[in-house]
N, C-alpha and C positions, 0 to 999 in steps of 0.2 A: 177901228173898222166898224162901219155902220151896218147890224145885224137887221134882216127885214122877217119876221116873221112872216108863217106859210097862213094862209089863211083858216080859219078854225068855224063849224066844222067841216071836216073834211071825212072821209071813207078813208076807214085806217088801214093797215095791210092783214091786220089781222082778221078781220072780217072776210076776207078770201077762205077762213080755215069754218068761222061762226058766224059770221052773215047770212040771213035770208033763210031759206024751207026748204032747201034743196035737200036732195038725198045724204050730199057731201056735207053741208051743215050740220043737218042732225048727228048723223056718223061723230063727226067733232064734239060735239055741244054734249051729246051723250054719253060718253066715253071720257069728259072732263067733269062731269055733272057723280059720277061716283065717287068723287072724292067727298060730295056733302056740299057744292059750292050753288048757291043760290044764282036764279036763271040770271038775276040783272047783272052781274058779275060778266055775262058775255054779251053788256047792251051795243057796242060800238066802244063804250072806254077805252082808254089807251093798256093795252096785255103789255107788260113791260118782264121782260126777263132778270133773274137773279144769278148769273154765271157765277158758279162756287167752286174753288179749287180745292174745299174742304177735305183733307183729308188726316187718319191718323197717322201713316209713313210723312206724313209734311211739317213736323213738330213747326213750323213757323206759322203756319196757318190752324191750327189748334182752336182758334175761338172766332175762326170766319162764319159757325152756323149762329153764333150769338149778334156777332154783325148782320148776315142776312136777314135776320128778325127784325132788326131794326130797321134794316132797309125797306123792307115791307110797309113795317108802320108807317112811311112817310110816303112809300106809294100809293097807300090805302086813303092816309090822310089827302091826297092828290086828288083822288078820283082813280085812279088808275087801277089795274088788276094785274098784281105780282107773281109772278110762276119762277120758281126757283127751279135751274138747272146743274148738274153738275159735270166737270172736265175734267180729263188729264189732271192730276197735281204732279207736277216735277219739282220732286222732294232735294232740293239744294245738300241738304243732311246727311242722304242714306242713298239715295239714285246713283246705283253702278251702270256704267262706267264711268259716266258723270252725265247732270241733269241739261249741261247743254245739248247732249245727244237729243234729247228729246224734245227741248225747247218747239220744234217744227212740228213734231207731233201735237203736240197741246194747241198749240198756233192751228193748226190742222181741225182737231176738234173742235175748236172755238168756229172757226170760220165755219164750219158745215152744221153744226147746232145752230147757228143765228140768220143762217140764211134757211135752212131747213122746215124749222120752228114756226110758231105760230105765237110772233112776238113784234111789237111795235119801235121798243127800244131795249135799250139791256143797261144793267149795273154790271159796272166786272168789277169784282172783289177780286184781285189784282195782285195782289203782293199780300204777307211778306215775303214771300221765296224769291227767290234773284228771279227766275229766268219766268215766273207767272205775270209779270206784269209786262216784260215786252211782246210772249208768247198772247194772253188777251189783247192785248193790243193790235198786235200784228192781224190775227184774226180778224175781228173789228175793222180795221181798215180796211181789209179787203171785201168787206161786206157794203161799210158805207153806210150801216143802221144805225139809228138813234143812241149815242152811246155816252156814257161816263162812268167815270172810275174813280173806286172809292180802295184808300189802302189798308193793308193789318197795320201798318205800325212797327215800329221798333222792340224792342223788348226791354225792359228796365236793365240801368246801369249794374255793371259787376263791382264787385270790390273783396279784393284778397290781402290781407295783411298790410291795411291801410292804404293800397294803391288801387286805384281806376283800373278794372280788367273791361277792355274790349273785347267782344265776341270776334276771335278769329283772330284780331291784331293781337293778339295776347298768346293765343294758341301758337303762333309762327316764335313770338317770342320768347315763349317757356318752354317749349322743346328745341329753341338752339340752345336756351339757357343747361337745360340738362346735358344736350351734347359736347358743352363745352365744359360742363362740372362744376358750374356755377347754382346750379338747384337739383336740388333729391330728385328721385321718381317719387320720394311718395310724396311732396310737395307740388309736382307735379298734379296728382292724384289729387291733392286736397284743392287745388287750385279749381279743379274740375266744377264743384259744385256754384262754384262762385260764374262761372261764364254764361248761364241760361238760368236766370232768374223767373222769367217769369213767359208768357207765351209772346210771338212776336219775332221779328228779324235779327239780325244783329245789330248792335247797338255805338256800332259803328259809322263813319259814313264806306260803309262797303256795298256791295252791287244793288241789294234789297233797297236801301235806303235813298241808294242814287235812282235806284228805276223810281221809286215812288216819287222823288225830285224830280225828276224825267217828266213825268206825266203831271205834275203839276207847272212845271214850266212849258208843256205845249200846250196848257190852257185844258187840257182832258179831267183834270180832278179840280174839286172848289178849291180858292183857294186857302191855305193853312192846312191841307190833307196830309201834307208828306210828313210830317217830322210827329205826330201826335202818338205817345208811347201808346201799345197796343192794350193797353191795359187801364188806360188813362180812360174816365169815362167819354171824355169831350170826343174820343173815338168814338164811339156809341152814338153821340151826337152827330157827327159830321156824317157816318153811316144812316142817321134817318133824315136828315137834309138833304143827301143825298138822293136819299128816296122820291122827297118829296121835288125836287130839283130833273129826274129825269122825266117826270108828266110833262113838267112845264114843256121841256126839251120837244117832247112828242107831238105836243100841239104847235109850238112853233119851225119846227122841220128843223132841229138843228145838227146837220150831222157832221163826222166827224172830218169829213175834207173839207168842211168851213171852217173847222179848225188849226188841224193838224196839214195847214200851208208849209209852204219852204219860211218863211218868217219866222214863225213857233218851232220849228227846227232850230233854226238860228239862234233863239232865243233861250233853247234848251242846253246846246252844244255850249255857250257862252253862261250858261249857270254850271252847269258840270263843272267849268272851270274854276268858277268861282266860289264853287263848294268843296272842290279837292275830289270830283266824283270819280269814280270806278273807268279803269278802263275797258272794261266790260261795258260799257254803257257805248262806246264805239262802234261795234259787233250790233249788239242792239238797236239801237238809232238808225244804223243803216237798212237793216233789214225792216225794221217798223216804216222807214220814208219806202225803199222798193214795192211795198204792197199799198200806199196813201196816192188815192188820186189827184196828176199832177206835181208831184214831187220827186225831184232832182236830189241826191243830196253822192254825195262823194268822201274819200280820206281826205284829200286835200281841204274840203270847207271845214273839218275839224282842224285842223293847224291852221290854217285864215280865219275864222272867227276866235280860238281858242288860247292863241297864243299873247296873246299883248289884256288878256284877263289876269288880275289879280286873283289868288286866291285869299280869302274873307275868312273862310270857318273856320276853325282851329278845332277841327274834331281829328280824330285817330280812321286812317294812317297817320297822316302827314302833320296832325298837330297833335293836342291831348285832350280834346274832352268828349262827350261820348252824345248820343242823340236825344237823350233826356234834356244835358243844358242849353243845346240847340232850340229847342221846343220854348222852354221856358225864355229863353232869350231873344224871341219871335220867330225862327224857323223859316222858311224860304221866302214867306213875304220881305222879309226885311231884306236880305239876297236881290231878288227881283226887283225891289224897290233902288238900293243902291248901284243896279247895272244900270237903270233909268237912268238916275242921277249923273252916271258917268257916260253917257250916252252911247251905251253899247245895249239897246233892248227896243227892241219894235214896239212899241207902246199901245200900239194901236190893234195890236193880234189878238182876236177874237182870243173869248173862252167860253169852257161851259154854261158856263154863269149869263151867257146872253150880253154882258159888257166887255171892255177892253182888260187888257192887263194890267195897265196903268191905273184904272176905276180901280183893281183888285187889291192895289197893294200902296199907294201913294199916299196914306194916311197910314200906314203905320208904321211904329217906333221899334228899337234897340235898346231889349232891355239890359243887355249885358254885352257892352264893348271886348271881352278879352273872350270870347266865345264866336260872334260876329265883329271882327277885328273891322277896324279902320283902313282904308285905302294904305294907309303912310305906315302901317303894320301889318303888308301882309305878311301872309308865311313864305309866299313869292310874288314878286310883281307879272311873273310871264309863267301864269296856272297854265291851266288847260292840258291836253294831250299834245305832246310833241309829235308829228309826223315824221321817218325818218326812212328815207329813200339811199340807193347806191347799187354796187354789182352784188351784194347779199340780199338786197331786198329790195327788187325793182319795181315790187308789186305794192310795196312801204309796207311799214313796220311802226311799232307807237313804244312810246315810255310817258310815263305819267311825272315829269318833272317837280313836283312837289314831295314826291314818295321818295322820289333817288337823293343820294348822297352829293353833294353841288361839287368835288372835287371830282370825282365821277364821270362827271356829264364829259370832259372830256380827256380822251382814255386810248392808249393801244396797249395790246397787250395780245402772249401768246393764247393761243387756241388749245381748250383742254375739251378733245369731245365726249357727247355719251350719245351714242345712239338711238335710243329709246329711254322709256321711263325706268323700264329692266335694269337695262347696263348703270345707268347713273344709281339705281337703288344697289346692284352686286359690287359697286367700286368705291361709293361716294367715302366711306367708312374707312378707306384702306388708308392706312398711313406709311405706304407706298406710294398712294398716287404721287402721279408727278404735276404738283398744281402748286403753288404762291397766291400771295393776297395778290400780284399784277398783272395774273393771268386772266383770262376770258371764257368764262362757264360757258360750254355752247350744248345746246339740247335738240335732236332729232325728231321727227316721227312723231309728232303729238299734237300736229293740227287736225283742223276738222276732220278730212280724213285717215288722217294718219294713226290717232289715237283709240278707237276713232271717238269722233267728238269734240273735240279741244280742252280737256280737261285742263284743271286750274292747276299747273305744275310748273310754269316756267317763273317761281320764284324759289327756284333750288334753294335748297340749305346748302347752306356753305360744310366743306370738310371739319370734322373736328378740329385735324392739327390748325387750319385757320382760325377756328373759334375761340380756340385756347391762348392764342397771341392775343387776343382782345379784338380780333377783327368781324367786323358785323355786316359787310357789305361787301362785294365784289359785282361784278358787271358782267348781267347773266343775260345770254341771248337765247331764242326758241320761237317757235314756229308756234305754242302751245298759247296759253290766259293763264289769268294768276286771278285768284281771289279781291274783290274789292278791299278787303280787308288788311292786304298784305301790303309790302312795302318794299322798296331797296332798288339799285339802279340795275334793272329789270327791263328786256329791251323784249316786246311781246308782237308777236300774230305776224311775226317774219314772213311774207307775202313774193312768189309762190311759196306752198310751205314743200316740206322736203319728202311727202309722201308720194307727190305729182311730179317731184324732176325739179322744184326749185332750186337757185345754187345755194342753199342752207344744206340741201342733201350731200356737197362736195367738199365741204368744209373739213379739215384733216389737222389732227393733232400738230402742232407748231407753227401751225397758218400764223399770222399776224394777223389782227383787229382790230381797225377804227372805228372808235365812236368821238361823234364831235353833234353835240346835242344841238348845240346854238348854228352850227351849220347846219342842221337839220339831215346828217349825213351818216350811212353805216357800211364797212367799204372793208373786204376783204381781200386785202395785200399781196393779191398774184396778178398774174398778166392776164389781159383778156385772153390770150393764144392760150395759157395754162388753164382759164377756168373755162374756155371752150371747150377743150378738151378731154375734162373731167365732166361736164357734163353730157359729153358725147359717148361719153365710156358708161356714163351709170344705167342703171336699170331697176325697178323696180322691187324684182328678186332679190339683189344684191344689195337695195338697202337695208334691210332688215324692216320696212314698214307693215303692220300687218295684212294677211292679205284678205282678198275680197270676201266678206262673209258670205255664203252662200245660199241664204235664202232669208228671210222676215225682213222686219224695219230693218235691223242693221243694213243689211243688202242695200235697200231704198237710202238710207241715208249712206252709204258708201258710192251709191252711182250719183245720186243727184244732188251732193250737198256741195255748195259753192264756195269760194274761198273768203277769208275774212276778212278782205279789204273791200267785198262786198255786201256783206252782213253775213255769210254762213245761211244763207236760207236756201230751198231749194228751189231750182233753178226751175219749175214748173208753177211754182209757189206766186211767182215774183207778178206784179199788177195787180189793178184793181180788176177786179169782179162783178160788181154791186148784189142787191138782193132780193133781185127779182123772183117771186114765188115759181115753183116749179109745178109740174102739170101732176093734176091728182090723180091719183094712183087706185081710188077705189072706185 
């Protein structure tokens, strides 16, 4: 795609705030002028924004004000004049009741700081945290300002008594290990120290990792950005090229729906796949296309572009190695480069960088084939996210095929329900329940609004008495998201979900369930006259969903937040904006 730069110079926007002798000017110029910044500092230069998610409840974001600096340096080396802001951080770690609640909020702030502000273009320091990099994003795009995005990075690899710990894949696997009496609690305990080495995301390819992929597959980050541990200095590096990379941006008008087309989508949806990414990245992607001028994207184009992708990386879940030997072994150029090769990549989709995609990545090499696997090795020929529609999910539903079990995919079995996160927490332990390894884990109540929020739970532990036979998987269905990080034949974001009246809500202990993954199909074994009728009986009250909270955000995201097979955003949120200066106020 041939980029035409805007003509330079030009009247920047920020000059509306410091331009010219007006009353309003001075007001601005003076009131910026106390911090110690010399007058040329507001000659017309490009004011370029520093978006910071910094915070100390965000352990993954721990060393973004050391990034920020550097991002500076290269604005300054620019010409440009840097102003650092800060947003919402929705803490992945420690945000109750979970950081997706607030995903819309931060996305929230973002948009109204950038459009508000007295700023030309912006950095979003973006990740590590799962839900900061689509939340800046999402913002951004409904502004339509001068934008890129620069990430924390990974966090250096674990290692516990000579084996590779993934942050989180390790977590789900050392506490079924203890459930099943296979590992101490205090080994447990000592394992601990071993899973956050050092500041940075998880070291996984889980949701952090995929969104930073995310954004360097729509061309929004340089590219080599995603996979560089956060600690690594070449981070430091890529954070002051950065810098210096958003003036250029500025002078030639390059915003971000010249990038962030239905192509770079495409392009994106089809690297996920072939990275093994998050299905959180589903959720995500949709809701970042809703608020991108001109952008269509849907569930179904994630199953149509996604499924006839190979998966390439052999990182954890779905393989074994962690985002360190990704890095070292080239990291998504090399990805990107190989979908080229197989003709599944828009070549021609702008980026930040002012070239194509193809410019970005067609000279470079594979430095370690059993980390970025060969076509004729992958970990699956048909990656990507499975779409799966029927009379349980007519709104579709996803499983991440590489993560689940292959005997799995397809499957009937009785129905074992839990109606909320409660009931499965007061029952799961019983060995009484009435549940087999060929039964169907089904989970209630724990979508957007049901949970509310969609916390990351619909990858149940299995029962002890299961664990203890040596069994490690079963086929768990939920209205609810599972962590990037987690694993197992996991059937997520059950659409309507069952807080609203979906038939996920009428689902009853001894039902039968089909899963047939390659059919693309999930099909709840009554008559249609039977499941009419169960949903004509239910109500609200009587599911046990929780009910409307009665005043603050929760409230707001209980009435407005939308379902997951449209991103989860809200439904006022949705379109473009742009960022047209608003009327002064003094």
């Amino acid at each position: 795609m041939a980029f035409k730069p805007a003509k330079w110079p030009r009247k920047l926007r920020s000059q509306e705030w410091f331009g010219g002798s007006s009353k309003d000017a001075i007001y601005h110029r003076s009131w910026m002028k106390n911090q110690g910044l010399p007058a040329d500092l507001l000659d017309g230069r490009p004011v370029v924004g520093i978006c910071n998610t910094w915070s100390e409840l965000t352990p993954c974001n721990a060393h973004l004000r050391d990034l920020a600096e550097r991002v500076k340096f290269g604005i300054y080396e620019a010409g440009g004049f840097p102003v650092e802001f800060p947003v919402f951080s929705p803490a992945e770690s420690s945000l109750r009741p979970t950081a997706m609640m607030f995903r819309n909020l931060c996305a929230m702030d973002v948009e109204e700081a950038i459009r508000g502000m007295s700023m030309d273009g912006v950095v979003l320091l973006a990740t590590s945290c799962d839900k900061t990099t689509p939340a800046l994003l999402m913002g951004a795009a409904s502004v339509d300002l001068l934008t890129i995005v620069v990430s924390g990075g990974p966090m250096l690899n674990g290692m516990f008594h000579g084996e590779r710990v993934g942050s989180g894949t390790h977590l789900w696997k050392f506490s079924e290990a203890v459930r099943a009496g296979t590992m101490t609690a205090e080994e447990f305990v000592e394992a601990e120290a071993s899973m956050s080495r050092s500041p940075g995301s998880c070291n996984t390819m889980g949701t952090a990792s995929t969104m930073a992929s995310m954004a360097e597959a729509l061309g929004m980050a340089l590219s080599g950005n995603a996979a560089i541990p956060a600690v690594d200095s070449r981070r430091r590096v890529m954070a002051h090229l950065t810098g210096r990379r958003i003036v250029d941006m500025v002078k030639d008008d390059l915003k971000p729906s010249d990038v962030m087309t239905k192509e770079a989508f495409e392009n994106a949806i089809r690297t996920n796949a072939a990275i093994g990414g998050s299905t959180n990245a589903v959720i995500h992607l949709l809701a970042m296309a809703g608020r991108t001028k001109g952008v269509e994207l849907t569930l179904d184009d994630w199953d149509r572009l996604g499924r006839d992708v190979p998966t390439i990386v052999n990182l954890m879940p779905s393989g074994k190695y962690l985002m360190e030997e990704f890095f070292y072994a080239g990291g998504l150029p090399v990805v990107i480069k190989r979908l080229g090769e197989a003709g599944l990549l828009h070549k021609d989709a702008l980026t930040v960088s002012g070239g194509s995609m193809w410019d970005e990545v067609k000279h470079v090499k594979n430095w370690n084939e059993d980390v970025i696997l060969p076509v004729e090795k992958a970990l699956t020929q048909s990656g990507g996210i499975a779409v799966l529609r029927g009379n349980l999910a007519p709104g579709g539903a996803v499983i991440k095929p590489s993560a689940a079990t292959s005997e799995l995919m397809q499957h009937t079995g009785r129905a074992v329900v839990f109606e909320d996160i409660d009931d499965y927490k007061a029952r799961i332990n019983d060995d009484d329940l009435d549940i087999d390894e060929t039964c169907v884990m089904v989970l209630k109540n724990c979508g957007p609004r049901g949970y509310p929020g969609m916390a990351e739970v619909g990858n149940m532990g299995l029962p002890p008495k299961i664990l203890k036979k040596g069994i490690t998987d079963m086929v768990r269905i939920s209205d609810a998201r599972m962590s990037g990080t987690a694993f197992g034949t996991v059937v997520l974001h059950t659409s309507p979900e069952a807080a609203v009246g979906g038939p996920l809500a009428v689902v009853r202990d001894g039902d039968m369930i089909e899963l047939d993954v390659a059919g693309r199909r999930i099909h709840l074994d009554i008559t249609d006259e039977e499941l009419a009728s169960r949903m004509a009986e239910w109500t609200a009250e009587k599911s046990g969903a929780n009910p409307r909270p009665e005043s603050g955000y929760a409230m707001l995201y209980h009435d407005r937040v939308m379902g997951a097979d449209t991103g989860a955003d809200f439904d006022f949120l949705v379109g473009h904006r742009g960022n047209a200066v608003g009327k002064e106020a003094h």
